[in-house]
C-alpha positions in Angstrom: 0.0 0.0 0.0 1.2 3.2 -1.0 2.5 5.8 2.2 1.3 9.3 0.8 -1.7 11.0 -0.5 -0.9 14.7 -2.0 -4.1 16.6 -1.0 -4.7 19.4 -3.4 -7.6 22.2 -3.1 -8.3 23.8 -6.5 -10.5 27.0 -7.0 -10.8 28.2 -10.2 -7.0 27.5 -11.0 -7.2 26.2 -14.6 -4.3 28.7 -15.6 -1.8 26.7 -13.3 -3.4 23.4 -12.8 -2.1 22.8 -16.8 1.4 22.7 -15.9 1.1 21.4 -12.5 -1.1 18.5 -12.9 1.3 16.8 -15.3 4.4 17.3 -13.0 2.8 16.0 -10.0 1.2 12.9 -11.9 5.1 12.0 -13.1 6.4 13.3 -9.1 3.5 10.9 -8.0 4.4 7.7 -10.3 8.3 8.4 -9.2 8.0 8.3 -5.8 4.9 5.7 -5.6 2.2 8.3 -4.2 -0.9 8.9 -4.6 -2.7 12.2 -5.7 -6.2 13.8 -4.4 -7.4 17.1 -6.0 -10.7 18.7 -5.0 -12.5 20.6 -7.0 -13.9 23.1 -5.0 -16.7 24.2 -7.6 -14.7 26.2 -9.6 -16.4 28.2 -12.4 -13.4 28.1 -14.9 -12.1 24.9 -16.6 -10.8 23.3 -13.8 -13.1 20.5 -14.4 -12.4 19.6 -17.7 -8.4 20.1 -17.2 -8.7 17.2 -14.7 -11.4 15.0 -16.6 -8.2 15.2 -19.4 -5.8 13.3 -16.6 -8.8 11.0 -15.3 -7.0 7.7 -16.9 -4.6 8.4 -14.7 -4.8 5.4 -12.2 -2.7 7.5 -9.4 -5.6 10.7 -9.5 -8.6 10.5 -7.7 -10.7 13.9 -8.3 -13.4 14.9 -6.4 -16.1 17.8 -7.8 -17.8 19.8 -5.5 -21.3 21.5 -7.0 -20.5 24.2 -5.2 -17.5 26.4 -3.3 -17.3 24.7 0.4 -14.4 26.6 1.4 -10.5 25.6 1.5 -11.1 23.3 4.4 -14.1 21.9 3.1 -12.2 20.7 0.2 -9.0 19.9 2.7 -11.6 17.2 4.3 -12.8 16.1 1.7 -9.8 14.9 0.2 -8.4 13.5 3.9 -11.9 11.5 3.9 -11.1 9.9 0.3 -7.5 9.0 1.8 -6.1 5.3 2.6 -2.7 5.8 3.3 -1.0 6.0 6.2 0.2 10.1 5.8 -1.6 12.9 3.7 0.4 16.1 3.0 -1.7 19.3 1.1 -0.7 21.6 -1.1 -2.1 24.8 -2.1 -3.3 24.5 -5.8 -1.4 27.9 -6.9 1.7 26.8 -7.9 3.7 28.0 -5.4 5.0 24.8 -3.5 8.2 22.9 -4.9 7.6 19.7 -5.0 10.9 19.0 -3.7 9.4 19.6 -0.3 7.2 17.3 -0.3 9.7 14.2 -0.1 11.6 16.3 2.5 8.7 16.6 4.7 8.1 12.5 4.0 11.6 12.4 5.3 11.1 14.6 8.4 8.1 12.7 9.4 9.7 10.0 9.3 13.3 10.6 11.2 11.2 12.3 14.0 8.3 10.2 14.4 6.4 13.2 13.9 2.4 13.4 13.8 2.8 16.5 12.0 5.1 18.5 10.0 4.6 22.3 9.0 6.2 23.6 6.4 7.7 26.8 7.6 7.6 29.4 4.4 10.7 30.8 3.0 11.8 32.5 0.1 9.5 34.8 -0.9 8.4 38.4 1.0 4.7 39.0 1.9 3.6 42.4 2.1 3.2 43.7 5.4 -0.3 44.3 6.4 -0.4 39.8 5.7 2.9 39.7 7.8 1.1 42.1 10.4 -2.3 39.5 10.0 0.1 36.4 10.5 2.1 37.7 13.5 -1.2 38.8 15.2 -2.5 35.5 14.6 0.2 34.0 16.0 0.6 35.8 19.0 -3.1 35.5 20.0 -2.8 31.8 19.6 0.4 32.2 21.8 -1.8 34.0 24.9 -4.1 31.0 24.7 -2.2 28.1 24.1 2.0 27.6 24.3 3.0 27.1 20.4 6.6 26.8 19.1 5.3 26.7 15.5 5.8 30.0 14.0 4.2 29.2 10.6 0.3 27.7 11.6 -0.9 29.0 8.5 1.3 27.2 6.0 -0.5 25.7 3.3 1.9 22.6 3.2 1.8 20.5 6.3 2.2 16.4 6.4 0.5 14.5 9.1 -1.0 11.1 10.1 -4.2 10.3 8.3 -5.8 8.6 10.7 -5.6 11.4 13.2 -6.3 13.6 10.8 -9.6 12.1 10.2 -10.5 11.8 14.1 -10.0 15.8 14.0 -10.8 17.1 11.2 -14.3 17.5 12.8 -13.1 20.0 14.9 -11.7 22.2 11.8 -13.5 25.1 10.0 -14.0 24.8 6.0 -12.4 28.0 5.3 -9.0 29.6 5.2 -9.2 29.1 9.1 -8.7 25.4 8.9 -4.9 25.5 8.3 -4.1 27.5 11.8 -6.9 25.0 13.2 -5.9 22.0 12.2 -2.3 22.6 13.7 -3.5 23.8 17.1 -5.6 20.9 17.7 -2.7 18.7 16.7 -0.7 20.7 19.5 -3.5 20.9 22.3 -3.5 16.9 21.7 -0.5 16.2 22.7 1.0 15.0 19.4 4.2 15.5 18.0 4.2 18.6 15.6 7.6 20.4 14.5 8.2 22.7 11.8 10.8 22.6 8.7 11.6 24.9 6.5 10.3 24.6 3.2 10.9 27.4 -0.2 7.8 28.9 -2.2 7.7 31.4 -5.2 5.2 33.8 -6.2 1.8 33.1 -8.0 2.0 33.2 -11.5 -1.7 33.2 -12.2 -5.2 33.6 -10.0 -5.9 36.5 -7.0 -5.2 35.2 -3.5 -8.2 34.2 -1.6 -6.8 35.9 1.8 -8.4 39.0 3.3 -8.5 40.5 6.5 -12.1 39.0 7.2 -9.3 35.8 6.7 -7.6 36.6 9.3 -10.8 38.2 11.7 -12.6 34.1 11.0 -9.2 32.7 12.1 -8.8 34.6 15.4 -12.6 33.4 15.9 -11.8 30.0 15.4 -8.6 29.7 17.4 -11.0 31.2 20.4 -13.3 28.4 19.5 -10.6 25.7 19.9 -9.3 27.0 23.2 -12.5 27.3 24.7 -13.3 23.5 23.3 -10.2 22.6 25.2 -9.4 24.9 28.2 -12.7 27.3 28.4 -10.9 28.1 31.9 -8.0 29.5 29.8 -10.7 32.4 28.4 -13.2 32.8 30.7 -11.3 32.5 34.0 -9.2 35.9 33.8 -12.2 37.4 32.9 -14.1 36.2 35.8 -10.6 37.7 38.0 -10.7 40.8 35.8 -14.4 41.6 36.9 -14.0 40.6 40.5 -10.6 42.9 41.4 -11.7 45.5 39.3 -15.2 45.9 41.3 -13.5 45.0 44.5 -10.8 48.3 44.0 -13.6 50.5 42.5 -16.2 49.4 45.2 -13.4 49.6 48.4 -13.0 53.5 48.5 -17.1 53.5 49.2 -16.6 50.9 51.7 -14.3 52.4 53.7 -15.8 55.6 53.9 -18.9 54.3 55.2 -21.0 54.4 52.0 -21.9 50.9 51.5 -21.8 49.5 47.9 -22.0 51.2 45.2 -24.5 50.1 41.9 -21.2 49.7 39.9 -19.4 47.3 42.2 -22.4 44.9 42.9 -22.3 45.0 38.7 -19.0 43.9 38.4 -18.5 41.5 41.4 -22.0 39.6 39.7 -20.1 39.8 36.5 -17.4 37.9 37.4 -19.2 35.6 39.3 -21.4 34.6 36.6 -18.2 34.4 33.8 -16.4 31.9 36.5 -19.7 29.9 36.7 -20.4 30.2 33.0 -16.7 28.4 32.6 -17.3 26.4 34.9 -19.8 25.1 32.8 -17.9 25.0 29.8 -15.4 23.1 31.2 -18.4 20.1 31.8 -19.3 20.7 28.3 -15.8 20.6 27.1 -14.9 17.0 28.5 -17.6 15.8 27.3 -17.5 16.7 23.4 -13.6 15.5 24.0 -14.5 12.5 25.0 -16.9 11.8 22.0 -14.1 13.1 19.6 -11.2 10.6 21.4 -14.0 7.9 21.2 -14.6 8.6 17.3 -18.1 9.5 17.8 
């Protein structure tokens, strides 16, 4: 049985997907893997570009009626998978392919369950730096990272854990940070290598700053699926010292307690309770996604 399934998500990339398809198809029958490309229902001629390959005995395409998102289409593809690692590419052109058997390599000298590929080799302009770093670091507060690249587009990791968590995963451009910091909060292996990209040729990126809003939503939504303490705790603290210092000057002075006091003291009260709660809720969906259900 083969050891790799390329994962490919395709949006309305006919323009590259002529010259890339053939050159993974010849990487693929090289190096004995196998090759997954989602059609994410593109509008172009993506379709027919890959209905041109479909003899191919190493390509399995899937066609989507309509646009699910890049993580919808990641999914798909890791659902249709049988080997034992899956690694995904972006469908742009930008990845060497190259990387891909260093990656295989990496996985395999550490024993990873996941390997990012950490981008080089090409400059970003600096309001998608500024979006990435702030991503990062707000992933940082809430859970303790070492990957500095959770966004990466290239990442290699064990199938079958993989498709226990891809559950837990968004379908759009959030999946990739997602993905990676459930991996982490898991307790599995994950380590980063650096890997080269190039420009775009063809086709308008896909990331905006509503990208980047979604993805600081999502990596809220996975802390508070695993540590709800982690968010609603300080804010619980937060509440209670600042209405026990605004309330304390009255106090003393013989004026009882104030309106605004009661109001935050309640506050916090009710945010420790409400994680509290949370944290019942949490150990229970855990336990249905470490059972399989």
């Amino acid at each position: 049985m083969n050891d790799l399934t390329i994962i490919m998500p395709v949006y309305n990339e006919e323009a590259s997907l002529r010259v890339l398809i053939p050159e993974l198809l010849e990487f693929c029958a090289d190096n004995g893997f196998d090759l997954i490309v989602v059609n994410d229902g593109s509008v172009d001629d993506t379709r027919k570009i890959l209905e041109g390959h479909g003899s191919d005995p190493r390509l399995t395409t899937i066609h989507n009626k309509v646009n699910k998102g890049y993580g919808g289409a990641i999914k798909a593809g890791i659902e249709k998978a049988d080997t034992r690692h899956v690694i995904t590419l972006d469908g742009d052109g930008q990845h060497y392919l190259e990387d891909v058997l260093l990656l295989h390599q990496v996985m395999f000298e550490n024993d990873a369950d996941m390997i990012v590929g950490r981008r080089t080799g090409i400059d970003d302009h600096w309001y998608r730096r500024l979006g990435k770093g702030l991503i990062r670091g707000i992933a940082k507060m809430l859970m303790p990272i070492d990957i500095r690249d959770l966004n990466s587009g290239m990442k290699i990791y064990d199938t079958a854990l993989a498709k226990k968590y891809i559950k837990l995963c968004p379908d759009g451009m959030a999946y990739s940070d997602i993905i990676t910091l459930v991996f982490i909060k898991q307790k599995h292996l994950v380590k980063e290598c650096d890997i080269k990209i190039r420009q775009r040729n063809t086709g308008v990126s896909t990331i905006s700053t509503k990208t980047a809003f979604d993805t600081v939503l999502e990596i809220i939504n996975v802390v508070i699926l695993f540590n709800p303490l982690r968010i609603f705790l300080p804010v619980a603290v937060a509440f209670l010292l600042v209405g026990t210092l605004w309330g304390l000057p009255f106090l003393l002075r013989g004026e009882g307690i104030s309106i605004g006091t009661l109001f935050m003291i309640i506050s916090g009260l009710i945010f420790f309770l409400l994680g509290l709660l949370a944290e019942q809720l949490s150990l229970i969906r855990r336990d249905q996604v470490n059972s399989g259900n």
